[in-house]
C-alpha positions in Angstrom: 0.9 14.7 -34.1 3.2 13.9 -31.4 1.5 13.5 -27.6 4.1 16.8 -26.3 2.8 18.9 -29.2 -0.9 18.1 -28.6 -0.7 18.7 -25.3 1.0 22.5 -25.4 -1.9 22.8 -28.0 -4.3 21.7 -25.0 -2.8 23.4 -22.4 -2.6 26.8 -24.8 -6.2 25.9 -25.2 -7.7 25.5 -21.9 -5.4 28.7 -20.7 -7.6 30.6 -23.3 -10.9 29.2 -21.7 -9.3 30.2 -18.5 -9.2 34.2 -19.5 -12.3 33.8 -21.1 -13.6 33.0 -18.0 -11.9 35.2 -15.6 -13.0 38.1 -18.3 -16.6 37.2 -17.7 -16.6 36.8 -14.6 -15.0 40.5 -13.6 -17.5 41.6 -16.3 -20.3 40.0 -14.3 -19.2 40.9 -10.8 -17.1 44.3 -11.5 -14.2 43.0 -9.0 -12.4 39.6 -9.1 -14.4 36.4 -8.8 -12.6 35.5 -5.4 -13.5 38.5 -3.6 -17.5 37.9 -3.9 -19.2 36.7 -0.6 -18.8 33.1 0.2 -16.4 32.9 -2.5 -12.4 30.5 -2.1 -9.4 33.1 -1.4 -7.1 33.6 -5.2 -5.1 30.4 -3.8 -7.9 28.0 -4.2 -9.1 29.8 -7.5 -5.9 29.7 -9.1 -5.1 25.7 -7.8 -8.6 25.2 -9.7 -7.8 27.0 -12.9 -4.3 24.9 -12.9 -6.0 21.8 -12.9 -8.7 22.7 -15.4 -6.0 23.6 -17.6 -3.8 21.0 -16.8 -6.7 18.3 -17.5 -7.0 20.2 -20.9 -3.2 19.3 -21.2 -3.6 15.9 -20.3 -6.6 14.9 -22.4 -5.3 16.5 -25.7 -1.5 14.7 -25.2 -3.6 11.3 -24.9 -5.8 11.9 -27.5 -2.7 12.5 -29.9 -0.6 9.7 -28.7 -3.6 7.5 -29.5 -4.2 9.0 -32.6 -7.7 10.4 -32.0 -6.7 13.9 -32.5 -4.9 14.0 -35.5 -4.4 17.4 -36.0 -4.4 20.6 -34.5 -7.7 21.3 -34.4 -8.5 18.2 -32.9 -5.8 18.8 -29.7 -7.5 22.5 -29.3 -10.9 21.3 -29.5 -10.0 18.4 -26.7 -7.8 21.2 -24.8 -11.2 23.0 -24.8 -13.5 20.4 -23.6 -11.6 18.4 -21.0 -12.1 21.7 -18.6 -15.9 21.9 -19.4 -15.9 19.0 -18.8 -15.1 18.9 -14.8 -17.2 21.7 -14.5 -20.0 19.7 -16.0 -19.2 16.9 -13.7 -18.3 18.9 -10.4 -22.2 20.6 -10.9 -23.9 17.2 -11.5 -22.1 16.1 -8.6 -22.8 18.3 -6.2 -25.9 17.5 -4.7 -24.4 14.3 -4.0 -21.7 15.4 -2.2 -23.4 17.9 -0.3 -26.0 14.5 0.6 -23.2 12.6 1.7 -21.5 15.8 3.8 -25.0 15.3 5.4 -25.3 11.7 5.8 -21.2 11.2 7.5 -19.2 8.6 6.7 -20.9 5.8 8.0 -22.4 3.2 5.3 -25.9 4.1 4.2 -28.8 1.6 5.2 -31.4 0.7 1.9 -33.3 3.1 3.1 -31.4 5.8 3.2 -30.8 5.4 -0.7 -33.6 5.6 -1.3 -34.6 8.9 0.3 -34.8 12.5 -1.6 -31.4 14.1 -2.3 -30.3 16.3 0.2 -28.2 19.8 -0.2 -26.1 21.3 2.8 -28.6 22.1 4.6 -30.9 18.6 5.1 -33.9 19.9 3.6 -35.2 17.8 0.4 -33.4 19.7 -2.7 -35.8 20.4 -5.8 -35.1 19.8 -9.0 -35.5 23.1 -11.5 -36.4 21.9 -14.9 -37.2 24.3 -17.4 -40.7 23.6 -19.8 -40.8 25.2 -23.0 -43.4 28.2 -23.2 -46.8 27.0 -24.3 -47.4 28.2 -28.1 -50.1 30.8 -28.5 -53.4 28.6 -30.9 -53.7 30.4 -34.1 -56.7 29.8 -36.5 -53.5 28.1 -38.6 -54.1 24.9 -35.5 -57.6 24.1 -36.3 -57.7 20.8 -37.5 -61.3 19.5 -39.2 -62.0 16.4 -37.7 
């Protein structure tokens, strides 16, 4: 598969995820995603959908040049992920930009590294894991010892 043809593939691909989104989102919300409180003006939204798709673009035409997407399938499914992808990144990312929106642009001392994360607004974020719910002991747990 040539790198052009992977990467309309891609692009075709990552547009799709694009609706899919903006679908969900007016589902969610009942109005357009940039009209929500605190939310970036359609400008911003639509310069982040372009280069969520473009990514999409980008990854699938190098993954065919190189040969790693062989086939169709293989440019969609790349077209797909590059854009998850970012998001992934740009939410793991975040409470380390908002730390260092906190801490200016002068050079961190040790011990500054080695304080708590901080989000915008220089209290000590907390992490939010999830524990699987405790299972309910049945007469089927008793073990003879």
């Amino acid at each position: 598969m040539s790198a052009a043809g992977a990467a309309m593939l891609g692009l075709f691909a990552a547009l799709m995820l694009e609706a899919l989104d903006l679908l969900a989102a007016r589902r969610r919300t009942a109005r357009p995603p940039w009209r929500g409180s605190g939310e970036p003006g359609p400008a911003a939204y639509a310069v982040s959908a372009a280069v969520r798709c473009l990514a999409g673009a980008g990854l699938a035409a190098w993954l065919g040049a190189s040969g790693q997407a062989s086939g169709p399938a293989g440019a969609v499914a790349s077209g797909i992920a590059a854009p998850l992808l970012l998001t992934q990144i740009a939410r793991v990312a975040a409470p380390f930009l908002s730390f260092a929106a906190v801490a200016g642009t002068t050079a961190a001392t040790p011990s500054e590294t080695a304080t708590p994360m901080l989000n915008g607004t220089g209290r000590v974020s907390r992490l939010r894991v999830k524990l699987p719910a405790a299972r309910k002991k049945t007469g089927d747990d008793h073990h003879a010892s």
